[in-house]
Structures are given as C-alpha cells and as structure tokens.
C-alpha positions as a Markdown table, in Angstrom:
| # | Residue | x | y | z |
|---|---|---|---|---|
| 1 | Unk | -2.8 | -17.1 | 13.1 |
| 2 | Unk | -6.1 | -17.8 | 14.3 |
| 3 | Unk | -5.0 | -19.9 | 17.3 |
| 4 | Unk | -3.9 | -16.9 | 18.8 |
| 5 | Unk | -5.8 | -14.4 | 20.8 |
| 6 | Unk | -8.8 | -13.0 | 17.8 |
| 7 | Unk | -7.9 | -9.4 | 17.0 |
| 8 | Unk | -5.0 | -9.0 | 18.9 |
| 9 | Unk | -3.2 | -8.2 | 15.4 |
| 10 | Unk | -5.7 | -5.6 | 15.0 |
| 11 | Unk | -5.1 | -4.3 | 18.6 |
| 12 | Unk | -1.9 | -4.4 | 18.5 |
| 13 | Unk | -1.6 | -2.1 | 14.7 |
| 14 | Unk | -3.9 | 0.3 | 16.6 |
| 15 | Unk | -1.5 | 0.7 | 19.8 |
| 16 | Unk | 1.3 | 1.1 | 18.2 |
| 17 | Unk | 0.4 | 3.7 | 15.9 |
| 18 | Unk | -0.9 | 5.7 | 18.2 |
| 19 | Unk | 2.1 | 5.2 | 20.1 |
| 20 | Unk | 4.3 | 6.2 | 17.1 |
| 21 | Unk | 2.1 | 9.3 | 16.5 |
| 22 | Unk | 2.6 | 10.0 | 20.2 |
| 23 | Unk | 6.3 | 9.4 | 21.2 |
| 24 | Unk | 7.3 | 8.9 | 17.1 |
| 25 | Unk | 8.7 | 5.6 | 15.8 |
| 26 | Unk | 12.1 | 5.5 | 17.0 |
| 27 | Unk | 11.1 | 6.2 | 20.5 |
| 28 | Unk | 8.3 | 3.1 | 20.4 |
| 29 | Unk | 9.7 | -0.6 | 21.9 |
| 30 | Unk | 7.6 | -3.4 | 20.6 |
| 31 | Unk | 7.1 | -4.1 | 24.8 |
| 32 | Unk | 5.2 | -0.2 | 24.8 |
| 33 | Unk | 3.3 | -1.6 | 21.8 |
| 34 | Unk | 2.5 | -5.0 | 23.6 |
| 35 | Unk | 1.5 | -3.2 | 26.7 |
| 36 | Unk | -0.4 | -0.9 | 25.1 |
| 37 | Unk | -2.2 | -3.7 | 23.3 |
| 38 | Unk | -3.1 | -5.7 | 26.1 |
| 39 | Unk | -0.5 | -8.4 | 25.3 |
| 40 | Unk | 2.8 | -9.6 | 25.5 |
| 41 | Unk | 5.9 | -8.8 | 23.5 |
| 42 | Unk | 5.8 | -12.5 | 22.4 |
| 43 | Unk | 2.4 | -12.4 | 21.3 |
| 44 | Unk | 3.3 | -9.4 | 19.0 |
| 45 | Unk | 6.4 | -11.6 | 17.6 |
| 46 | Unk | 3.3 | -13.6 | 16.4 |
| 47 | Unk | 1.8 | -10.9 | 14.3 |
| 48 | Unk | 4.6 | -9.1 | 13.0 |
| 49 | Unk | 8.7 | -9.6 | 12.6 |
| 50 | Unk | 9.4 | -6.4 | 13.8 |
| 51 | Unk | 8.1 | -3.2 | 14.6 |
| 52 | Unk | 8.3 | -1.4 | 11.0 |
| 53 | Unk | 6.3 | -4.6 | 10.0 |
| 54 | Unk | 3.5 | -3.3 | 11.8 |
| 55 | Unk | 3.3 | -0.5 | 8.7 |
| 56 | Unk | 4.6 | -2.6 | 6.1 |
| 57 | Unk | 2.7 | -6.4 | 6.8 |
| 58 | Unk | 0.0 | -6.1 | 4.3 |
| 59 | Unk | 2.8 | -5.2 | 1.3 |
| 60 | Unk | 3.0 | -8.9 | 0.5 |
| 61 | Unk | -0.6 | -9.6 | 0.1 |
| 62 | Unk | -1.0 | -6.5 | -2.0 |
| 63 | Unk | 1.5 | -7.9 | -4.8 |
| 64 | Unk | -0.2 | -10.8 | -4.5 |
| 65 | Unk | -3.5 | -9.1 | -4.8 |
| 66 | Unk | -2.1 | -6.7 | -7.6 |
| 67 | Unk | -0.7 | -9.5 | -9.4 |
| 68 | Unk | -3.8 | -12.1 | -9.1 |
| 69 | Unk | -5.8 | -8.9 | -11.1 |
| 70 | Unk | -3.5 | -8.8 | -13.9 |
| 71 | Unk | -4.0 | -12.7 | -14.3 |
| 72 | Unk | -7.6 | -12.3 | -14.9 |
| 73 | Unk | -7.2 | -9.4 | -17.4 |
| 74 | Unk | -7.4 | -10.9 | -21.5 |
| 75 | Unk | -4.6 | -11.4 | -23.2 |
| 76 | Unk | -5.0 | -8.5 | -25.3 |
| 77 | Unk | -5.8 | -6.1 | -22.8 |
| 78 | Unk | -3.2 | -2.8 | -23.4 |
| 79 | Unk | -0.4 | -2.4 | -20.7 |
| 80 | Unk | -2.6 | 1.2 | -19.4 |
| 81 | Unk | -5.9 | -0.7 | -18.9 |
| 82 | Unk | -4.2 | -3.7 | -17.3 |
| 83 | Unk | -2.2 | -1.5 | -14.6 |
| 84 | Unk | -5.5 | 0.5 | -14.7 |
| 85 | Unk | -7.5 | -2.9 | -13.0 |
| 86 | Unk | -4.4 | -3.4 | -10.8 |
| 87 | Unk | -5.2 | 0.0 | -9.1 |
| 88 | Unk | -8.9 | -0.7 | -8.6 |
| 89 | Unk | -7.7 | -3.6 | -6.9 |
| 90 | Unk | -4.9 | -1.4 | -4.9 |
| 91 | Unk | -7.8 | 0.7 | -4.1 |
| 92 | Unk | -10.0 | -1.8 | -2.7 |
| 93 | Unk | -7.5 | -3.1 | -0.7 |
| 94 | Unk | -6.1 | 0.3 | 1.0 |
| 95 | Unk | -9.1 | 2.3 | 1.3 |
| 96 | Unk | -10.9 | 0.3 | 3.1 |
| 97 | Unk | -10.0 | 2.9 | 6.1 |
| 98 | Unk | -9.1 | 6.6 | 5.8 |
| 99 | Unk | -8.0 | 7.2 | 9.1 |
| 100 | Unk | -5.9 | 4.0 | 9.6 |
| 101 | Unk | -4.2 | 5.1 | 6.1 |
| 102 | Unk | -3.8 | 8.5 | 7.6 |
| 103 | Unk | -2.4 | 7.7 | 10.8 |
| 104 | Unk | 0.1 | 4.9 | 8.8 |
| 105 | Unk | 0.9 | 8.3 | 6.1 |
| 106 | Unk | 1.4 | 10.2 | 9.3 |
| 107 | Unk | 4.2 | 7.9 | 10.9 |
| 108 | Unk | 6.0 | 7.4 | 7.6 |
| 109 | Unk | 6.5 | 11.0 | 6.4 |
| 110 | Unk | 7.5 | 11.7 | 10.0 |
| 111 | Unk | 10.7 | 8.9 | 9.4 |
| 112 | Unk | 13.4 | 8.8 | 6.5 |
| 113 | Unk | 13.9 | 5.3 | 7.1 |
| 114 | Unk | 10.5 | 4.5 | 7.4 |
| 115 | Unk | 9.7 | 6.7 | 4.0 |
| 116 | Unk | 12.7 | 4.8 | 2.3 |
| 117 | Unk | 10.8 | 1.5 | 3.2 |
| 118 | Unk | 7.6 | 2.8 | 1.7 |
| 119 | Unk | 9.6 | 3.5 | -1.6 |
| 120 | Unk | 11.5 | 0.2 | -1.3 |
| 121 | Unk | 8.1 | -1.8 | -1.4 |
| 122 | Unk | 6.6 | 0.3 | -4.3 |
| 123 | Unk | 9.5 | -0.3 | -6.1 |
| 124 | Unk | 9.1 | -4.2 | -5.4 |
| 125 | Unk | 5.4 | -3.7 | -6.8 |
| 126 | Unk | 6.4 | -2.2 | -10.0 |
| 127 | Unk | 9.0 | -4.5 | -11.0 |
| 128 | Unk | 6.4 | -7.4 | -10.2 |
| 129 | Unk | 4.0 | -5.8 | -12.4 |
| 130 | Unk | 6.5 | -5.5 | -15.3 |
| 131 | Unk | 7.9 | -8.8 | -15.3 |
| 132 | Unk | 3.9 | -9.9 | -15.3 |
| 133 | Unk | 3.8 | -7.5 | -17.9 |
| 134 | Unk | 6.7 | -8.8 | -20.3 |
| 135 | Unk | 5.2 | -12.0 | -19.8 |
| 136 | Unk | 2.1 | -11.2 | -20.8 |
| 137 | Unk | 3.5 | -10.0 | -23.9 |
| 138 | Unk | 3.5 | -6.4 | -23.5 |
| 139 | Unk | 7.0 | -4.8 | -24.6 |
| 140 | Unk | 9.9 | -4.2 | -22.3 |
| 141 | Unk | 10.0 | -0.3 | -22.4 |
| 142 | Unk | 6.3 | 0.0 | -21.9 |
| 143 | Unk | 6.1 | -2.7 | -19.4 |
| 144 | Unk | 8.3 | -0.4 | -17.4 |
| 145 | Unk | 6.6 | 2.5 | -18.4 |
| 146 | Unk | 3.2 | 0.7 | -17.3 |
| 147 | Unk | 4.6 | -0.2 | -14.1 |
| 148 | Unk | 6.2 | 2.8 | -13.1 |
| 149 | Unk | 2.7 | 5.1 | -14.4 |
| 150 | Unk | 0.7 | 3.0 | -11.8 |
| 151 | Unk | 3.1 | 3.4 | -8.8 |
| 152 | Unk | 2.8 | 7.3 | -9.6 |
| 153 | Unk | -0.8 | 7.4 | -9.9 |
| 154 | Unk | -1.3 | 5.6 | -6.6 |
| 155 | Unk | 0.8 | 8.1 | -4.7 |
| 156 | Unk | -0.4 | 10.9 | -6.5 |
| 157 | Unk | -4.1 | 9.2 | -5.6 |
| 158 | Unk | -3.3 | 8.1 | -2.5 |
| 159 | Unk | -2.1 | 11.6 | -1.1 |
| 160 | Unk | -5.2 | 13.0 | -2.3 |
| 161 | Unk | -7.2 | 10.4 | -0.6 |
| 162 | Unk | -5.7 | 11.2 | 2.7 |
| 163 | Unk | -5.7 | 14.6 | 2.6 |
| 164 | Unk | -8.9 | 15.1 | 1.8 |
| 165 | Unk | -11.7 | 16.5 | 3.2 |
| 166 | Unk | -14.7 | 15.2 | 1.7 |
| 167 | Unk | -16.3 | 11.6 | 1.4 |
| 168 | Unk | -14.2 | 10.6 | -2.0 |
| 169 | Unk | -13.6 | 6.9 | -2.2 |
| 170 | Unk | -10.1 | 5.7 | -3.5 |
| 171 | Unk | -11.0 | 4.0 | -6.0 |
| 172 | Unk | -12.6 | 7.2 | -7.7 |
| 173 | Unk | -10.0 | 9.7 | -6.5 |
| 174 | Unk | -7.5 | 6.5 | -8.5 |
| 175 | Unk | -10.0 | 7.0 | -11.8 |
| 176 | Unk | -9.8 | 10.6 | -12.3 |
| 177 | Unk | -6.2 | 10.7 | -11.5 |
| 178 | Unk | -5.5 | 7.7 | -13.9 |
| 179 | Unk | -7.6 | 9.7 | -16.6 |
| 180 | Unk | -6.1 | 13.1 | -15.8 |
| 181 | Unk | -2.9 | 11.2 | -16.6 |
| 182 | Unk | -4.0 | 9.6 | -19.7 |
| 183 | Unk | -5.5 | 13.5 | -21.0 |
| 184 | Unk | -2.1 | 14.8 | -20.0 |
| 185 | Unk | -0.5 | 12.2 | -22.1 |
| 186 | Unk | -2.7 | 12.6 | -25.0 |
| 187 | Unk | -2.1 | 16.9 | -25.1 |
| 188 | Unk | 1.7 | 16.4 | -25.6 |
C-alpha cells in the first residue's frame, strides 16, 4: 500500500466513521466516504474491500498478532496464562486509541449486522487460539474453555475501556478483569 497516497487509509477510516455516526452505516456510500476523505471511490477500493471492512480490516492482523504471542509462550505455560499474554497483546494492539475504539463501538452497537460481524470475527479468534492451544498440548475441553474465557474477558474489558471516564489503559482494565475472573473461579 505505500505506493498510494500516505495516510489516505487513515483518512479515509476517519471520514467514514464520522459519516456512519452522522447519517448511520446503512445510509453511508463508500463515494460519501471517498469524498469525505479527499479521494476517490477507487482509491478506497485500495484500502478496504468494502465498506464494513473499514471496521473490521485490522481483525486479520490481530489473529496473527494473537497467535504470534502464544508461539513465544513455553511449552509448559498453563492454557489461563497463555490466553492471559494473548490479551496483553489484544490490548496493545486496540488501545492504542480510545476515541477511534469508541467511535468504531458506537457504529457497531448501532447495527445488527454490523454487531453480528463483530461476533463472527471473535468467534474466528477463539477457534484460532484453541486449535493453537490443542496443539500446544493443552486438552480439548480446556482449550475451548481457554479460548472462549479470553474472548469474554476482552469484551467485558473492552466495554469498560470505552466507557470509561478516567485515564485507565487497556491493558490494565484487561489485568484486573482477567484476575477478577480467575478469583471468581477460585470462590466456586
């Protein structure tokens, strides 16, 4: 991509949500967006394959991510403390910017399909991590489990995160909800 315009991906993210929060998603063309963006609807083609892609681009690179940090882990490292380093890595990755994450939340929740998308890419993250998981050694039923428990605790975290009101980083609002989930396990 970097023989195309620099930032114009950036640009154009920023146009159209603002233009989704504005007119909402279904009523956005990917020409507004262009417009918006100071480019043409060919040069968006460029950046993204459609206009839900514009939310949803980075999901690739975030398995990768997620994946690439459960490689580096020992072999012996439990199924808890593996998905555990794959949500500091989640969390470096997404919170790098509150209010892009809040504007992105925003359009989403505002759009079944879109919110049905969201769940459709988590789902693809947490059957990545398990099969990394069984292959690593780790049990089928807590490979799942392990999976699963890291999804929750990054929507659980991540909600907080963009709701909030005070200067928390995501990767600490991740900790404490990862360790209120391991004391709630531990009281039953």
């Amino acid at each position: 991509m970097g023989r195309w315009k620099p930032g114009a991906g950036d640009r154009l993210r920023e146009a159209a949500l603002s233009l989704y929060l504005e007119r909402g998603f279904e009523q956005t063309m990917v020409a507004d967006i262009a417009e918006r963006a100071g480019v043409t609807a060919r040069t968006f083609f460029r950046y993204f394959a459609d206009k839900r892609e514009v939310l949803f681009d980075d999901s690739s690179a975030l398995e990768e991510k997620s994946l690439a940090a459960l490689e580096g882990l020992p072999t012996t490292t439990s199924a808890l403390d593996a998905v555990a380093a794959v949500l500091e890595t989640v969390a470096q990755m997404v919170g790098v910017d509150r209010e892009l994450a809040r504007k992105r939340q925003a359009v989403i929740m505002a759009n079944a399909d879109l919110r049905e998308r969201e769940l459709i890419k988590l789902t693809s993250l947490s059957t990545a991590l398990a099969d990394r998981l069984r292959q690593r050694g780790i049990g089928d039923i807590e490979a799942s489990l392990a999976a699963e428990t890291s999804i929750a605790v990054f929507r659980v975290a991540f909600s907080r995160w963009v709701t909030a009101t005070d200067d928390q980083v995501l990767q600490d609002i991740m900790r404490e909800t990862l360790d209120r989930l391991r004391a709630l396990a531990a009281s039953g």
